[in-house]
Structures are given as C-alpha cells and as structure tokens.
C-alpha positions as CSV (number, residue, x, y, z in Angstrom):
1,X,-27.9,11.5,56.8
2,X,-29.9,11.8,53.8
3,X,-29.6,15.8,51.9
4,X,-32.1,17.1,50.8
5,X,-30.8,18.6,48.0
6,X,-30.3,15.2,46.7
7,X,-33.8,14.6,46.2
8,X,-34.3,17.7,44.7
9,X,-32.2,17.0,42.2
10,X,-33.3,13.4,41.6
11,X,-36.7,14.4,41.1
12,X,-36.0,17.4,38.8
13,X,-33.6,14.7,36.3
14,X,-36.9,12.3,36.8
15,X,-39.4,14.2,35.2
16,X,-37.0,16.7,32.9
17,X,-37.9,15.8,29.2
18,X,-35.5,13.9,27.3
19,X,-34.2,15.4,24.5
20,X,-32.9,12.8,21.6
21,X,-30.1,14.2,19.0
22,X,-30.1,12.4,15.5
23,X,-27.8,11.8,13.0
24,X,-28.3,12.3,9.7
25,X,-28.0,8.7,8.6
26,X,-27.5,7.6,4.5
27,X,-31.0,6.4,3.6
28,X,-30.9,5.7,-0.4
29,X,-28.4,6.8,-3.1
30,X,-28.4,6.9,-6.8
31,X,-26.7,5.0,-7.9
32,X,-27.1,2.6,-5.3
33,X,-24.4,1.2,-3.3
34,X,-22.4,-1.7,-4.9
35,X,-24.9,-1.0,-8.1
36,X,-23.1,-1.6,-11.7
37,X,-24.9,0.8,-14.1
38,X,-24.4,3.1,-17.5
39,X,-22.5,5.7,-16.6
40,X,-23.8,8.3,-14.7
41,X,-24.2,12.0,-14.7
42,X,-24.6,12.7,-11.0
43,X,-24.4,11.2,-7.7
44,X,-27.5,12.1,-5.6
45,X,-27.5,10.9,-1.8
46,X,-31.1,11.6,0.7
47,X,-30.4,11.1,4.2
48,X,-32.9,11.0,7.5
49,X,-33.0,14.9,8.2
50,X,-32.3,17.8,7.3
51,X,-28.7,19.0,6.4
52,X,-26.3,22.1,6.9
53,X,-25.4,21.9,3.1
54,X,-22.4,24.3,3.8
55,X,-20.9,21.7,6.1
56,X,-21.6,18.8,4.4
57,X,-20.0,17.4,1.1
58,X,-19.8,14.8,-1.1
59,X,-16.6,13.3,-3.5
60,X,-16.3,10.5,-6.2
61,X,-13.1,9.4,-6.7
62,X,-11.8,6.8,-9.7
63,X,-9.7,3.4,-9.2
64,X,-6.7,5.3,-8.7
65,X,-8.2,7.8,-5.9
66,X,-8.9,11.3,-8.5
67,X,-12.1,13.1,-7.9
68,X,-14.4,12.5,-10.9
69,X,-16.7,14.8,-9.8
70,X,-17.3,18.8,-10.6
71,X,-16.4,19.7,-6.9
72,X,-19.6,21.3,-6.1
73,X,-23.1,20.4,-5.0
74,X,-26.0,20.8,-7.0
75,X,-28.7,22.8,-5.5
76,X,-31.8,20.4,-4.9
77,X,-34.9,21.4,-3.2
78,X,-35.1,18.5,-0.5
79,X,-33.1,19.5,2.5
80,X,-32.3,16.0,3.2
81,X,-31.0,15.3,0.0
82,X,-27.4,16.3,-1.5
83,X,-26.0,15.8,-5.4
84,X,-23.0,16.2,-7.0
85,X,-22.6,16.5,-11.0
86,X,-20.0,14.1,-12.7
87,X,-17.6,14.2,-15.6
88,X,-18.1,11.6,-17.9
89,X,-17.0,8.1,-16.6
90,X,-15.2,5.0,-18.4
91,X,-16.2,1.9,-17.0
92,X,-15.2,1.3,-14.0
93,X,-15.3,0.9,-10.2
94,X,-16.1,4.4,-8.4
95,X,-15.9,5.6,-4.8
96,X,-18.5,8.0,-2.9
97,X,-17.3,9.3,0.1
98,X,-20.0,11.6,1.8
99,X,-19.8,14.0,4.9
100,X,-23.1,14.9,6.2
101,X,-23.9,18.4,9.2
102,X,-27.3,17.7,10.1
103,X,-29.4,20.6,11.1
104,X,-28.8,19.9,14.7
105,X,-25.0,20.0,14.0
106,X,-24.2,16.7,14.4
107,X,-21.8,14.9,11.8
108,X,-21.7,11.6,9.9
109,X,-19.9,10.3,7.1
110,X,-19.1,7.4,4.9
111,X,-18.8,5.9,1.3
112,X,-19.8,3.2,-0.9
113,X,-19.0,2.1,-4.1
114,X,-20.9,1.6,-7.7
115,X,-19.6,0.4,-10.9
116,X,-19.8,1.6,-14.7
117,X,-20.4,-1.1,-16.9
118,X,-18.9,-1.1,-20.1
C-alpha cells in the first residue's frame, strides 16, 4: 500500500534547491610550491573564497621543524588571501603548513615546501 506521505516527501527533496558548500582550496602562493628563490620576506597564500582570518593560520618552519615566521598574519585587503612576515632565512629548505576557515565555516589545510638558494 503505497503512503502518501511518501510522495510528498519525494516530491518536496525533488524540486528543493541544492545548496553546494565549498572549501577554500590553495589556489597560488608566493613563493610557489617546490620554488627555490632569494630569500624571502613573507609567505603570502590566495585561496578560492573568502576566509574567517581568525580561524585560519599559516606557519613556516626550518629543516629542523622551528617556526621562521613572526607568528602573526599580515593584514591584506583580499579576503581570499592570507600572509605571514618572515625572519630573515639562510638557505635552505622551508615548510608552509596552512589552515584555512572559509566564510561558510568549512576547514582545509595543508603545506608545501620552497627553497632558499644560497
């Protein structure tokens, strides 16, 4: 026997609109991932949305895992974008691990790594 509150409910998930959550995914970065360069003074990542800065951060870390960064985000205009100011690096290979909130609250993260030339 077929309810007919069944149908009702079928139709209504049918024709209810669709709503799509994004991520705030890692776009470009500067330096560049895997880029060997002069050393640089910051670390600026731009990602596919907007970002809850407060909830999101960013860390470079040396060859033997200390931060090499100033600990605190730069302000910067674009709200997809995040920076970081840096102490001055020897050459060497350095981490970026990045945790981004986007707008709609939802969290990514991950790292790359550049290289300062000597």
């Amino acid at each position: 026997m077929f309810d007919p509150r069944v149908g009702v409910l079928a139709a209504l998930f049918a024709v209810a609109p669709v709503v799509a959550w994004a991520h705030a995914h890692l776009t470009t970065s500067n330096p560049a991932e895997n880029a060997t360069i002069s050393a640089p003074t910051e670390v600026s990542l731009r990602f596919t949305q907007a970002l809850e800065k407060n909830f999101s951060s960013v860390e470079v870390r040396n060859a033997n895992g200390q931060r090499v960064d100033d600990g605190k985000l730069r302000p910067v205009d674009d709200a997809t974008a995040l920076a970081v100011g840096l102490q001055k690096l020897p050459p060497g290979r350095y981490q970026v691990i990045w945790h981004a909130t986007s707008v709609d609250t939802h969290r990514t993260e991950g790292s790359f790594v550049f290289t300062v030339a000597p």
